[in-house]
PQR file of N, CA, C, O and H, with PARSE charges and radii, in Angstrom:
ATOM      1  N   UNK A   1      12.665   7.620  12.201 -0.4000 1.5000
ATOM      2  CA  UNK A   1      12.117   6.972  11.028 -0.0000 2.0000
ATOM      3  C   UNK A   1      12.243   5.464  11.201  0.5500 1.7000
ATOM      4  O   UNK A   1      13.360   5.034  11.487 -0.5500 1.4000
ATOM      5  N   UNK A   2      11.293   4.660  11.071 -0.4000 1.5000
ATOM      6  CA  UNK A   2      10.827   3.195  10.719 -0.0000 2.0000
ATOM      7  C   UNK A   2      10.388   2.966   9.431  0.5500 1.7000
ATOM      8  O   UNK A   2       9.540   3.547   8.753 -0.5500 1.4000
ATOM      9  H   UNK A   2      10.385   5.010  10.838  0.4000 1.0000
ATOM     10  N   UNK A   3      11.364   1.683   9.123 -0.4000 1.5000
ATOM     11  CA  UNK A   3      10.939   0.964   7.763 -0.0000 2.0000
ATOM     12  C   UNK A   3      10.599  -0.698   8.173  0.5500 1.7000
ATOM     13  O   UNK A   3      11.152  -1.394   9.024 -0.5500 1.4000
ATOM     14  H   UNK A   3      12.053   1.211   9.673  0.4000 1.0000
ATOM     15  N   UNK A   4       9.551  -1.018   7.295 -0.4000 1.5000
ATOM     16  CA  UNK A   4       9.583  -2.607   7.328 -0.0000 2.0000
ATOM     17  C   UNK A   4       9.549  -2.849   6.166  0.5500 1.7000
ATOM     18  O   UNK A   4       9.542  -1.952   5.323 -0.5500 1.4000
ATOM     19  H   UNK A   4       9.102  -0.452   6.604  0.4000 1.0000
ATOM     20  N   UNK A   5       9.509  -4.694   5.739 -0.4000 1.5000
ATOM     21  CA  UNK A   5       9.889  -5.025   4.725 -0.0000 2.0000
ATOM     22  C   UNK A   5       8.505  -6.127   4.273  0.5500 1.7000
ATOM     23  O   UNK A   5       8.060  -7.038   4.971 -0.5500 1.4000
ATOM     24  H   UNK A   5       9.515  -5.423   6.424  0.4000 1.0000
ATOM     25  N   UNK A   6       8.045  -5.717   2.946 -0.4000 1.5000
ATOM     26  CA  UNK A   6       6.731  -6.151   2.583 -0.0000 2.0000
ATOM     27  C   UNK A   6       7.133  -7.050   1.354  0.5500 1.7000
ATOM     28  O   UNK A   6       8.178  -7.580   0.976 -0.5500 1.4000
ATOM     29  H   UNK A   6       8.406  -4.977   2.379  0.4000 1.0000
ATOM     30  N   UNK A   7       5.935  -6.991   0.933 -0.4000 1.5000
ATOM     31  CA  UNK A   7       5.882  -7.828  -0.491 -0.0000 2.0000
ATOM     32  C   UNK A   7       4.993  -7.072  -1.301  0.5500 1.7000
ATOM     33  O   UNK A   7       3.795  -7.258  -1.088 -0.5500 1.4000
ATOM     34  H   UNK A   7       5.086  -6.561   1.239  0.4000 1.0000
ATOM     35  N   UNK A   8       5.386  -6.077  -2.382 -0.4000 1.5000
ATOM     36  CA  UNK A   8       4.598  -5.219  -3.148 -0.0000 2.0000
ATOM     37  C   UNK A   8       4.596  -6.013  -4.686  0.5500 1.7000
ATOM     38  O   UNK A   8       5.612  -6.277  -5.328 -0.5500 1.4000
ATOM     39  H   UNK A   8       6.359  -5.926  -2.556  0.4000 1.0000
ATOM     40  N   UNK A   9       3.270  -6.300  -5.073 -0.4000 1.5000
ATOM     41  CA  UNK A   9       3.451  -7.083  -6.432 -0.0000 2.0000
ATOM     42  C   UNK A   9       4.187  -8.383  -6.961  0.5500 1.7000
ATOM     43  O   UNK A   9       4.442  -8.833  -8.078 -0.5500 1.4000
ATOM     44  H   UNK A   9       2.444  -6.085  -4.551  0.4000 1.0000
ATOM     45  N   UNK A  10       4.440  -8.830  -5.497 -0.4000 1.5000
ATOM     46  CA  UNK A  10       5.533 -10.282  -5.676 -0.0000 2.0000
ATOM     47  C   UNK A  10       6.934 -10.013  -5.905  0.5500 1.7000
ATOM     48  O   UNK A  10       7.640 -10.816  -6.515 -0.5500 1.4000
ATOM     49  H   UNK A  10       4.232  -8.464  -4.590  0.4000 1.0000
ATOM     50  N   UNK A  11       7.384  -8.880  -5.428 -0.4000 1.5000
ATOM     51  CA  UNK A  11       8.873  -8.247  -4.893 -0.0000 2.0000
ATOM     52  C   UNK A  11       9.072  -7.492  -3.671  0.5500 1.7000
ATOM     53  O   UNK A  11       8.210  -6.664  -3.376 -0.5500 1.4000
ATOM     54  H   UNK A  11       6.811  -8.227  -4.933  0.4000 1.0000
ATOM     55  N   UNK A  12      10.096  -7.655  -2.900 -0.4000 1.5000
ATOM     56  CA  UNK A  12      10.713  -7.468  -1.943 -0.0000 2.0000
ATOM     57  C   UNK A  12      10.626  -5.788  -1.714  0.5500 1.7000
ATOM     58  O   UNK A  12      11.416  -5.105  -2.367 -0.5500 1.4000
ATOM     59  H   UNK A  12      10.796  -8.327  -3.140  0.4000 1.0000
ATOM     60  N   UNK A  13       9.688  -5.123  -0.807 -0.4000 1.5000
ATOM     61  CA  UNK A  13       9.825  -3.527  -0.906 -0.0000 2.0000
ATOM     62  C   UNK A  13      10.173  -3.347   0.669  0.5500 1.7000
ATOM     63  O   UNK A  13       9.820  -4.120   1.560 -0.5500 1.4000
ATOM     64  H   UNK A  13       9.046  -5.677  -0.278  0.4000 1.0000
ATOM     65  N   UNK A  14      10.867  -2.276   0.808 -0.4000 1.5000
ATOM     66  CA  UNK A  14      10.921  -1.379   2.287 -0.0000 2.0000
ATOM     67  C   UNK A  14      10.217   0.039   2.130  0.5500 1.7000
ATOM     68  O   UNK A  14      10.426   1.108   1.556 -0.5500 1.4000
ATOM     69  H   UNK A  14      11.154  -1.649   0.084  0.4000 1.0000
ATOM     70  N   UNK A  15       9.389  -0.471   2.853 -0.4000 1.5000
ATOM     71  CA  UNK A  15       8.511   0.709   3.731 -0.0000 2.0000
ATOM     72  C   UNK A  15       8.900   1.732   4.516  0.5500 1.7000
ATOM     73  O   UNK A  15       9.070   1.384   5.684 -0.5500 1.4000
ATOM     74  H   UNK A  15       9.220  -1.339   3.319  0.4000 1.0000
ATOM     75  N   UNK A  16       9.136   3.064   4.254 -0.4000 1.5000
ATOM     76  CA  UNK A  16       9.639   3.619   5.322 -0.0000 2.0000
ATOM     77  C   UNK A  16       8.286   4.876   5.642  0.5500 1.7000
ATOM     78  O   UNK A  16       7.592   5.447   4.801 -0.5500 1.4000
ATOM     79  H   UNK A  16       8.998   3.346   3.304  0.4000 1.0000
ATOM     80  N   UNK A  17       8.259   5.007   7.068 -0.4000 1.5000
ATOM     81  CA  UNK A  17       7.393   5.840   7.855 -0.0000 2.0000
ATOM     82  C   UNK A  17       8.487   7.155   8.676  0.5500 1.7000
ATOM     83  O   UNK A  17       9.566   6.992   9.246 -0.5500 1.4000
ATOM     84  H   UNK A  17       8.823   4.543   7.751  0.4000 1.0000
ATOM     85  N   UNK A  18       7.844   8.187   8.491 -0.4000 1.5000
ATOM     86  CA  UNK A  18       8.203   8.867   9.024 -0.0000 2.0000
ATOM     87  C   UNK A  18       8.236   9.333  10.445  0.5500 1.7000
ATOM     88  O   UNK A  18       9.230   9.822  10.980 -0.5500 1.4000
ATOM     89  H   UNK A  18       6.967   8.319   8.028  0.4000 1.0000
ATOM     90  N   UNK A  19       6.753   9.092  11.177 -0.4000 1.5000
ATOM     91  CA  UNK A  19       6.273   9.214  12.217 -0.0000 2.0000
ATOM     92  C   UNK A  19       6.341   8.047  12.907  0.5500 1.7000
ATOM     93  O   UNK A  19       6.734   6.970  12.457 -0.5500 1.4000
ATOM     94  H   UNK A  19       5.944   8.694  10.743  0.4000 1.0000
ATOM     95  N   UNK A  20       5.872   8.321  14.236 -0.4000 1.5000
ATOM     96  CA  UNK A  20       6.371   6.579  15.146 -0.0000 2.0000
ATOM     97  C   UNK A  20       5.003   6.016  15.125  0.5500 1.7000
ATOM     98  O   UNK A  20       4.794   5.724  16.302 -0.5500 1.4000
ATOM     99  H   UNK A  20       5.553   9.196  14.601  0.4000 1.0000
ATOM    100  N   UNK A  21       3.974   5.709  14.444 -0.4000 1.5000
ATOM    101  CA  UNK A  21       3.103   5.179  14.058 -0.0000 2.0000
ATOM    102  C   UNK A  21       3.259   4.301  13.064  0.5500 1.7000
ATOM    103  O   UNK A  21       4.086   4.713  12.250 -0.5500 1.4000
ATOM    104  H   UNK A  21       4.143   5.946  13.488  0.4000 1.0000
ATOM    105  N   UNK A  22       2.593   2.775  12.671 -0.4000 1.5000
ATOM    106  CA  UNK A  22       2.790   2.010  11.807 -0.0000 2.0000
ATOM    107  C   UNK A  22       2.484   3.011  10.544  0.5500 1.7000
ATOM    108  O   UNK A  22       2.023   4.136  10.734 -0.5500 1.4000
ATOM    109  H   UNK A  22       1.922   2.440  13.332  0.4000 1.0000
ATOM    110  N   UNK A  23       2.848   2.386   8.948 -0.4000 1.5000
ATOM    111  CA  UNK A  23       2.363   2.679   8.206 -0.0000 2.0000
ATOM    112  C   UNK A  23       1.443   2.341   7.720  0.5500 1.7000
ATOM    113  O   UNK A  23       1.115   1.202   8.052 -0.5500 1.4000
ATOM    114  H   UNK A  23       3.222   1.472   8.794  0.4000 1.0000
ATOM    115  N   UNK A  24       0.715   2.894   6.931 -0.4000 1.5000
ATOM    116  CA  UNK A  24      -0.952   2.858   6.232 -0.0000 2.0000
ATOM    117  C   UNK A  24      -0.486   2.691   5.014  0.5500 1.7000
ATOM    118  O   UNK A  24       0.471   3.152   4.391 -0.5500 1.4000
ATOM    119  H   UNK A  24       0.981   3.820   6.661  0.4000 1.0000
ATOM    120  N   UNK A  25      -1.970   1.392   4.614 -0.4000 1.5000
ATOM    121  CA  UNK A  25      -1.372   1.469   3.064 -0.0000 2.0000
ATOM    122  C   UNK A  25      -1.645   3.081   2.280  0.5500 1.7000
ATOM    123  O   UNK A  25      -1.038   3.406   1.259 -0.5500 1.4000
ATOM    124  H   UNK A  25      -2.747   1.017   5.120  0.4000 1.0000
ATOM    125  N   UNK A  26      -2.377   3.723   2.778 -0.4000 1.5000
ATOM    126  CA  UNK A  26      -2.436   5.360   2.397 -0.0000 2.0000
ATOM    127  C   UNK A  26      -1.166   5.377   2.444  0.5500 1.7000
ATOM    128  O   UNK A  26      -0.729   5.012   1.353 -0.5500 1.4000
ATOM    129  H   UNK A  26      -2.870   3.459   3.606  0.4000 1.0000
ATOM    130  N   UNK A  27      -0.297   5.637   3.216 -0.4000 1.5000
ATOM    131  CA  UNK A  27       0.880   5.931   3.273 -0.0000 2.0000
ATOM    132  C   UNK A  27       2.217   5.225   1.745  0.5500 1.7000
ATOM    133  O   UNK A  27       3.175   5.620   1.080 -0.5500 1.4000
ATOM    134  H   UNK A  27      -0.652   5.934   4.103  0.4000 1.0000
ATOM    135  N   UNK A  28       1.313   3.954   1.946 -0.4000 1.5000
ATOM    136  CA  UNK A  28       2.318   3.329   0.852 -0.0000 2.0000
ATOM    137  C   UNK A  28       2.142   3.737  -0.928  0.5500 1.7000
ATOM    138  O   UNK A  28       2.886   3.967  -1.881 -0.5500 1.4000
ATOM    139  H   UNK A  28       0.535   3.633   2.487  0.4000 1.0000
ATOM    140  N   UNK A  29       0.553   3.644  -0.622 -0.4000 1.5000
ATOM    141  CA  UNK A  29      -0.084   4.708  -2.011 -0.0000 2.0000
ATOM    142  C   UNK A  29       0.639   5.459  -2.809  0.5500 1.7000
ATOM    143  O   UNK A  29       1.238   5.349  -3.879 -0.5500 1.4000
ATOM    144  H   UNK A  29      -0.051   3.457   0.152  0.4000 1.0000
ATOM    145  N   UNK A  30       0.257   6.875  -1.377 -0.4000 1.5000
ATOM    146  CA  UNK A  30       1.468   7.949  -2.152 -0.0000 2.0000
ATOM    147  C   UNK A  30       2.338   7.996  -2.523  0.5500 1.7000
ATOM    148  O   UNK A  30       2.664   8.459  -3.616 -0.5500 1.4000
ATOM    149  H   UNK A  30      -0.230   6.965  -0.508  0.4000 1.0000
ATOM    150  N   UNK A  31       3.559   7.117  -1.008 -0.4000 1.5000
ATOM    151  CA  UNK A  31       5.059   6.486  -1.330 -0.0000 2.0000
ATOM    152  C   UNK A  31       5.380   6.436  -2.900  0.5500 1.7000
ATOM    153  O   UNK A  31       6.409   6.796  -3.472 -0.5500 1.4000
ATOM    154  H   UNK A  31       3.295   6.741  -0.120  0.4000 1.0000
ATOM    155  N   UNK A  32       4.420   5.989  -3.336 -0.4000 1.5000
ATOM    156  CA  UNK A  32       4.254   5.370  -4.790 -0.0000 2.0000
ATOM    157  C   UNK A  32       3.984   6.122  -6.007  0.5500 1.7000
ATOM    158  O   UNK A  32       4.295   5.828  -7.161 -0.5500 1.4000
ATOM    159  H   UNK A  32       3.584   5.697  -2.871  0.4000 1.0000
ATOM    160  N   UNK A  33       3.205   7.385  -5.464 -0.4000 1.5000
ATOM    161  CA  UNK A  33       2.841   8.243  -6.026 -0.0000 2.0000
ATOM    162  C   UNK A  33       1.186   7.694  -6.904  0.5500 1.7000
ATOM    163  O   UNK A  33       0.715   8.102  -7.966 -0.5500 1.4000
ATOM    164  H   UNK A  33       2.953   7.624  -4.527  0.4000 1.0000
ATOM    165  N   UNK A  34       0.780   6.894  -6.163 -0.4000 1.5000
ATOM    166  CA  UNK A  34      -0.500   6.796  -7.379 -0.0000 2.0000
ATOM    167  C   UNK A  34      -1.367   7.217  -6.110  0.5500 1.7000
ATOM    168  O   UNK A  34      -1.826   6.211  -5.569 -0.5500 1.4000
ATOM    169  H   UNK A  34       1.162   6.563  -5.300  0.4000 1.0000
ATOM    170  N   UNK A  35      -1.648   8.137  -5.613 -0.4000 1.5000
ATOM    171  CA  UNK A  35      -2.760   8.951  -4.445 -0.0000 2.0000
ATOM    172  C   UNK A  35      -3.525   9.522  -5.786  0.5500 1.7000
ATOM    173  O   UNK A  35      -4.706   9.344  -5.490 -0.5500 1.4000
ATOM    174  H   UNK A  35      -1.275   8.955  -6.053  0.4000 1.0000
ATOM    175  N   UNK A  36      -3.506   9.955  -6.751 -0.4000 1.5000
ATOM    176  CA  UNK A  36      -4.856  10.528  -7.896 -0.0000 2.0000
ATOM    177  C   UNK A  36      -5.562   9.854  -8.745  0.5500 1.7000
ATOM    178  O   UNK A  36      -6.421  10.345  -9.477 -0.5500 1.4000
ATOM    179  H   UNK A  36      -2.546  10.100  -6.991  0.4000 1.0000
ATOM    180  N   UNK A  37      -5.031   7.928  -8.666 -0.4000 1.5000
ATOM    181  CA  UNK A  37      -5.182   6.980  -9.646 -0.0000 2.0000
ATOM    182  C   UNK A  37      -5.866   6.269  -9.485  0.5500 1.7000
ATOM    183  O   UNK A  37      -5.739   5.715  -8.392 -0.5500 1.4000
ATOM    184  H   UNK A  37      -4.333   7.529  -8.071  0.4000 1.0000
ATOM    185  N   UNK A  38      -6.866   5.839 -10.251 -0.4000 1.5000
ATOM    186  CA  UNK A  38      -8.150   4.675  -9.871 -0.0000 2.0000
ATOM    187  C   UNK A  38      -7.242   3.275  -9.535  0.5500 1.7000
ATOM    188  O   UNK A  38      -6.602   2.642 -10.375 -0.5500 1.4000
ATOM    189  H   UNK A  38      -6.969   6.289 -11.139  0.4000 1.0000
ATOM    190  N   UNK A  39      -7.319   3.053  -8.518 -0.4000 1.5000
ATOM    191  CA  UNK A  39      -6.543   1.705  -7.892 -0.0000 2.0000
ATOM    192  C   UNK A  39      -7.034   0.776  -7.497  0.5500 1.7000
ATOM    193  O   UNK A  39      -8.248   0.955  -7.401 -0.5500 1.4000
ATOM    194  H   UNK A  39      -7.839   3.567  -7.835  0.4000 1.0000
ATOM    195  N   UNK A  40      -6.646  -0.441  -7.115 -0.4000 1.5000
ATOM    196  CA  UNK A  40      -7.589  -1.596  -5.782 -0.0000 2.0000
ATOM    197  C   UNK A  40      -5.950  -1.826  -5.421  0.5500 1.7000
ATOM    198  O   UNK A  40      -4.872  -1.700  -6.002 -0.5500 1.4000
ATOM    199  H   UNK A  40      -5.660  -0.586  -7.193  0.4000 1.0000
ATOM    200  N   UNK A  41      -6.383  -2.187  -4.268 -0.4000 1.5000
ATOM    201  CA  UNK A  41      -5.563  -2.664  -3.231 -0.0000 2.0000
ATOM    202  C   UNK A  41      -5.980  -3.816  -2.413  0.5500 1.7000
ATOM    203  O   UNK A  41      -6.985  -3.868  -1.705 -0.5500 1.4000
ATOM    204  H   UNK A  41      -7.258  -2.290  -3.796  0.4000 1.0000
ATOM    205  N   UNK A  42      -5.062  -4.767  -2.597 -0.4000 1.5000
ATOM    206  CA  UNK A  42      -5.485  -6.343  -2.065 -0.0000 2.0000
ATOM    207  C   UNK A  42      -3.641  -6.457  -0.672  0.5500 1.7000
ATOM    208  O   UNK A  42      -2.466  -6.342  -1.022 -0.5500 1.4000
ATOM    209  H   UNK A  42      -4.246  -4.724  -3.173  0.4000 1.0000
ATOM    210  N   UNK A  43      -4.125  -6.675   0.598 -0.4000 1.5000
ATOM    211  CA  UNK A  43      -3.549  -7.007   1.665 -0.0000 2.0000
ATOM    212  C   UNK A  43      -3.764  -8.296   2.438  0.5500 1.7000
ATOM    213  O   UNK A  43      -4.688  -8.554   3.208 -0.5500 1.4000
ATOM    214  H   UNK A  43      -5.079  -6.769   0.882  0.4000 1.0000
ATOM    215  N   UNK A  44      -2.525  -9.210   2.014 -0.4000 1.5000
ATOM    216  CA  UNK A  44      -3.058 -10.456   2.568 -0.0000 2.0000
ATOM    217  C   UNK A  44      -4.017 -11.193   1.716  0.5500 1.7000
ATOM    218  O   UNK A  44      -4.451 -12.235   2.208 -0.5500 1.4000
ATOM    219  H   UNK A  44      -1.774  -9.000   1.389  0.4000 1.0000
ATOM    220  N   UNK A  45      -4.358 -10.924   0.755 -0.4000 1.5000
ATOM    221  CA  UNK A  45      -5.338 -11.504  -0.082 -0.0000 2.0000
ATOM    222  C   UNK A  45      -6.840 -11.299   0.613  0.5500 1.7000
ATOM    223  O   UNK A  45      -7.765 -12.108   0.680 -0.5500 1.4000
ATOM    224  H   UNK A  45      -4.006 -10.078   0.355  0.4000 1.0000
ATOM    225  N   UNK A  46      -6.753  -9.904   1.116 -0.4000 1.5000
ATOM    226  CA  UNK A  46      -8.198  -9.217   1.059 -0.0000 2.0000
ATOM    227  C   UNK A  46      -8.473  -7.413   0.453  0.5500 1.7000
ATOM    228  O   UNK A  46      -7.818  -6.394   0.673 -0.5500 1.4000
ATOM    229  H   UNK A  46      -6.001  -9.246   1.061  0.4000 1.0000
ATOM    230  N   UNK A  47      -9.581  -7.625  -0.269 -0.4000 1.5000
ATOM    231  CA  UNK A  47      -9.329  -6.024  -0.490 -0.0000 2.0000
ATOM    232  C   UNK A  47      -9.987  -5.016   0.400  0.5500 1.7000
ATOM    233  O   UNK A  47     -11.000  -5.074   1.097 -0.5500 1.4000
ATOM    234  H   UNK A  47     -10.112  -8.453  -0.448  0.4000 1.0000
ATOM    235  N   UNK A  48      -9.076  -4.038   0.159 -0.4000 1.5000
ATOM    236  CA  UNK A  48      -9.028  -2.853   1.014 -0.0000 2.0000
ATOM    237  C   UNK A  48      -9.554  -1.667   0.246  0.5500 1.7000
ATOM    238  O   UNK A  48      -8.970  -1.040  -0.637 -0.5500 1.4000
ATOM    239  H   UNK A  48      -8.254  -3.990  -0.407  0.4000 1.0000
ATOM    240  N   UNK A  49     -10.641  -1.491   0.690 -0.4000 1.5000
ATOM    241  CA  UNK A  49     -11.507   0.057  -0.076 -0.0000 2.0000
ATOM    242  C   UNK A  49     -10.734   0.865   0.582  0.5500 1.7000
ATOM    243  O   UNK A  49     -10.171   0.805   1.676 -0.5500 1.4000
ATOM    244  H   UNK A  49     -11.115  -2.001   1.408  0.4000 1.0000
ATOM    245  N   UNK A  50     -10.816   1.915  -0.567 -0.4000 1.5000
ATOM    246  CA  UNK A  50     -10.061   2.670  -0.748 -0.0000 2.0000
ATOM    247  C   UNK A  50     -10.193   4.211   0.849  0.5500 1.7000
ATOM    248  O   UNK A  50      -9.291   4.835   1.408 -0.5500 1.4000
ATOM    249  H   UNK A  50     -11.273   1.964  -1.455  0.4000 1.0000
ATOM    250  N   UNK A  51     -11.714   4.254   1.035 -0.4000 1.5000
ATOM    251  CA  UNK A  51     -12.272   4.558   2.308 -0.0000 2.0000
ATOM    252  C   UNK A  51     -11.301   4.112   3.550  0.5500 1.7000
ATOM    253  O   UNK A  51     -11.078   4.735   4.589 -0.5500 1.4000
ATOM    254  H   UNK A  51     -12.446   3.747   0.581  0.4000 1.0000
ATOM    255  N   UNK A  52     -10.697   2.610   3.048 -0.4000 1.5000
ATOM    256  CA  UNK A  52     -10.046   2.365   4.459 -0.0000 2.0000
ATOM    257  C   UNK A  52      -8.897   2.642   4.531  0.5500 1.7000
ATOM    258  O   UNK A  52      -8.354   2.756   5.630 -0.5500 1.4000
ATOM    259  H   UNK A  52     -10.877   2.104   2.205  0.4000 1.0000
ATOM    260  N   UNK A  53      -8.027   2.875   3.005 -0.4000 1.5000
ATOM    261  CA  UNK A  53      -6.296   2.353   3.406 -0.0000 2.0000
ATOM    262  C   UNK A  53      -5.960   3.256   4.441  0.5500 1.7000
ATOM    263  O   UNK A  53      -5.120   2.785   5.208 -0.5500 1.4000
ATOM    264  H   UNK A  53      -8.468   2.782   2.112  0.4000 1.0000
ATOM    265  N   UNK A  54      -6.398   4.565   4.753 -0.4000 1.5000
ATOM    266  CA  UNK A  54      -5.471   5.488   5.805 -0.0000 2.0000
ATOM    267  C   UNK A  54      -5.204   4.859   7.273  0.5500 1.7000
ATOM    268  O   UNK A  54      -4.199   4.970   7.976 -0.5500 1.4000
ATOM    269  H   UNK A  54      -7.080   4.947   4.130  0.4000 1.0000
ATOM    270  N   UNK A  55      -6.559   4.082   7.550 -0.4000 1.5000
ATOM    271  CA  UNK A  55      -7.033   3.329   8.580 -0.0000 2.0000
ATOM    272  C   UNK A  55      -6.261   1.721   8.521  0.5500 1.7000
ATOM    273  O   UNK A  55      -6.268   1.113   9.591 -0.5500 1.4000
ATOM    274  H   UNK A  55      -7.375   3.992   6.980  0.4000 1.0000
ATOM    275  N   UNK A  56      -5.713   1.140   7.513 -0.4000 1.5000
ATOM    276  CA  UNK A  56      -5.453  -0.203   7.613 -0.0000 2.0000
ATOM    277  C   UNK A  56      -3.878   0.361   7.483  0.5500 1.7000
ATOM    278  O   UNK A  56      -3.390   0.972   6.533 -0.5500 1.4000
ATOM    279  H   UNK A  56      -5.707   1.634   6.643  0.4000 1.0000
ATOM    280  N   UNK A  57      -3.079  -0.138   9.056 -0.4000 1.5000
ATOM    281  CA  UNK A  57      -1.716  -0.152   9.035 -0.0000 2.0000
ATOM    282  C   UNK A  57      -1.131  -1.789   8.106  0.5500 1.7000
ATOM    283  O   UNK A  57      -1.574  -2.868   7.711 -0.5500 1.4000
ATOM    284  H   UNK A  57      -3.475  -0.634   9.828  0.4000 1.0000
ATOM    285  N   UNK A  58       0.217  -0.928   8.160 -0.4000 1.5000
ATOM    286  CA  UNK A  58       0.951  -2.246   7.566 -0.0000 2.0000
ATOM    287  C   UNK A  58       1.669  -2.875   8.324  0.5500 1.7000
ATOM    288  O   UNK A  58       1.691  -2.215   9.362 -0.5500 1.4000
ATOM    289  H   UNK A  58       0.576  -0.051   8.481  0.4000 1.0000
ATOM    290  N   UNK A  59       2.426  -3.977   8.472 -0.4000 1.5000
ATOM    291  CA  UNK A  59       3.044  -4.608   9.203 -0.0000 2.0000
ATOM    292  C   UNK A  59       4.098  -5.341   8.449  0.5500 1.7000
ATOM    293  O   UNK A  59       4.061  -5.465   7.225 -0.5500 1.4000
ATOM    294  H   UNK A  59       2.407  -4.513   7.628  0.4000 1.0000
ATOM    295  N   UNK A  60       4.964  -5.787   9.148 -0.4000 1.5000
ATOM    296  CA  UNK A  60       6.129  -6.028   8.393 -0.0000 2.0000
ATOM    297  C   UNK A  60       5.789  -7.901   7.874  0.5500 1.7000
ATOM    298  O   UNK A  60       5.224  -8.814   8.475 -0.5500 1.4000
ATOM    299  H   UNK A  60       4.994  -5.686  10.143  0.4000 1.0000
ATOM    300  N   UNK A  61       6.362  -7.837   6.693 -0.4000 1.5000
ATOM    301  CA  UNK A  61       6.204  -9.227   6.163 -0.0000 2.0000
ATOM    302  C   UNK A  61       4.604  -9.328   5.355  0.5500 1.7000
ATOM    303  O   UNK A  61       4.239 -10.268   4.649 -0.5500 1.4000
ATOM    304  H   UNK A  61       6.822  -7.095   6.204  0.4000 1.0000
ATOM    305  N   UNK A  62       3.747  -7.999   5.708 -0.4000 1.5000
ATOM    306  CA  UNK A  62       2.518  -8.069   4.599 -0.0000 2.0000
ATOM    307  C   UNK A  62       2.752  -8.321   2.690  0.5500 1.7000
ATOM    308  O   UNK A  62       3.800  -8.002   2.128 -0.5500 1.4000
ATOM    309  H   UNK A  62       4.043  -7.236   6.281  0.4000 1.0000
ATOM    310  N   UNK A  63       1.836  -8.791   2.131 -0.4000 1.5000
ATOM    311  CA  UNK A  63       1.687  -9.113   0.708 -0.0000 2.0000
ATOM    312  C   UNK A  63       0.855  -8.283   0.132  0.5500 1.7000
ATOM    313  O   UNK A  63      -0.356  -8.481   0.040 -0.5500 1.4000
ATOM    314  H   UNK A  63       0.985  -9.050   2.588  0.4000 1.0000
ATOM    315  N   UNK A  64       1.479  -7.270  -0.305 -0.4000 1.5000
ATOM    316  CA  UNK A  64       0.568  -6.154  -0.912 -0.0000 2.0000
ATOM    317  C   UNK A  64       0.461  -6.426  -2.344  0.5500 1.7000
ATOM    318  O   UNK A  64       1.545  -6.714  -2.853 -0.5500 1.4000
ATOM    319  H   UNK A  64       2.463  -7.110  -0.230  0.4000 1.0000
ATOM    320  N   UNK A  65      -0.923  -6.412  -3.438 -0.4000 1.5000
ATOM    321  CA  UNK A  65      -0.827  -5.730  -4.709 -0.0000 2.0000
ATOM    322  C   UNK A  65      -1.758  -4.918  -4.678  0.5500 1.7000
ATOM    323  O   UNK A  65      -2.821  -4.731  -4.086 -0.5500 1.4000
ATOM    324  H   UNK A  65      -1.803  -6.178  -3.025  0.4000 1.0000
ATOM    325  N   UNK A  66      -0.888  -4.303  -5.740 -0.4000 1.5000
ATOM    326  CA  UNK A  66      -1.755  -2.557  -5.908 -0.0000 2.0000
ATOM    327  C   UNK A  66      -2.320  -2.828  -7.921  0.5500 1.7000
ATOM    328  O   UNK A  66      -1.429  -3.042  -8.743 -0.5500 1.4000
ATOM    329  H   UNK A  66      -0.025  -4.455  -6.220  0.4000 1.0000
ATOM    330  N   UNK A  67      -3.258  -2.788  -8.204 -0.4000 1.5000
ATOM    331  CA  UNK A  67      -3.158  -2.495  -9.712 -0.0000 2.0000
ATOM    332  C   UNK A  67      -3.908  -1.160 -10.070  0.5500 1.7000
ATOM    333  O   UNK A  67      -4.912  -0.906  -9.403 -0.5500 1.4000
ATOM    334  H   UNK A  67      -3.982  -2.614  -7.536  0.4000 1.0000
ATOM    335  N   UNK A  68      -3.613  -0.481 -10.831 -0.4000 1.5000
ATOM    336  CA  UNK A  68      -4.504   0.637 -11.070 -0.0000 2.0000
ATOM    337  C   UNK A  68      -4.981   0.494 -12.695  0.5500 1.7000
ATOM    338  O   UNK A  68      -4.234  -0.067 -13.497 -0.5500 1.4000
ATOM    339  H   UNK A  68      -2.798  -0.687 -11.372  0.4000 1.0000
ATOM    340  N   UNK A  69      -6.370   1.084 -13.129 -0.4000 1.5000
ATOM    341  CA  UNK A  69      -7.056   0.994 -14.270 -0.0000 2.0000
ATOM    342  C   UNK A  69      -6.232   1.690 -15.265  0.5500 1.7000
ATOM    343  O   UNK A  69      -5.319   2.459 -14.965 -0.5500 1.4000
ATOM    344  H   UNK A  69      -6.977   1.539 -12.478  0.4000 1.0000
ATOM    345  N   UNK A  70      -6.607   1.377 -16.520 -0.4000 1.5000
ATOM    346  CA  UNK A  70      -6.233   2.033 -17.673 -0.0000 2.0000
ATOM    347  C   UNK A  70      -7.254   2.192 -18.643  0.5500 1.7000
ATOM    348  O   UNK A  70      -7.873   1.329 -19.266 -0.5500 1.4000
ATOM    349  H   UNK A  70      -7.349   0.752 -16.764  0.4000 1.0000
ATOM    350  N   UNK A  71      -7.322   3.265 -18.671 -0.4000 1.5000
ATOM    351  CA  UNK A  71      -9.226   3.525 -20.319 -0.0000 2.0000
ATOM    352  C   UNK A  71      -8.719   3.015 -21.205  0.5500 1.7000
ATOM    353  O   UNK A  71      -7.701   2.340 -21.050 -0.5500 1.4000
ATOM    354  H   UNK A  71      -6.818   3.965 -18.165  0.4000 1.0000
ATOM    355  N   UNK A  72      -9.137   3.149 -22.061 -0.4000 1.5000
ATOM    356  CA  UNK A  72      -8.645   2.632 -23.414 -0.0000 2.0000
ATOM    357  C   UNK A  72      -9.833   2.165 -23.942  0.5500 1.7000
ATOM    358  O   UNK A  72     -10.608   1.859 -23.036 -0.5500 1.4000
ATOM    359  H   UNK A  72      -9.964   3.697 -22.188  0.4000 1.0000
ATOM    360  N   UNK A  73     -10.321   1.974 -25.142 -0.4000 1.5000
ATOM    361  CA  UNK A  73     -11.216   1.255 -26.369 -0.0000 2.0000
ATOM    362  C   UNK A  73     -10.959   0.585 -27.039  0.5500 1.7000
ATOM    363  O   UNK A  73     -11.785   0.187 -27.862 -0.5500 1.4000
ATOM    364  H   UNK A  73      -9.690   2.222 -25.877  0.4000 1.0000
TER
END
């Protein structure tokens, strides 16, 4: 197991991967538990469709925010 150390929402997170492959922000998603939740995801201050996160690894010292929608009237 490998962990690195990011920036999730403008706080200090560790990443941990199970496999010897970097992690995906897919990976960090779930970590998180919002894999069923209308989300955006901004890396580095670019966004990442949702098509890509499985495909876009993370690296240590990245600036992740995640926000997800809320309905409401």
């Amino acid at each position: 197991m490998s962990t690195i150390q990011i920036r999730l929402n403008g706080e200090p997170y560790t990443l941990e991967s199970t496999v010897d492959t970097p992690a995906s922000a897919a990976d960090l998603v779930e970590q998180l538990g919002l894999s069923d939740r209308r989300i955006a995801v901004e890396i580095n201050e670019a966004i990442v469709p949702k098509s890509q996160l499985a495909e876009t690894h993370l690296a240590e010292g990245d600036e992740i925010e995640i926000v997800h929608a809320i309905g409401g009237g």
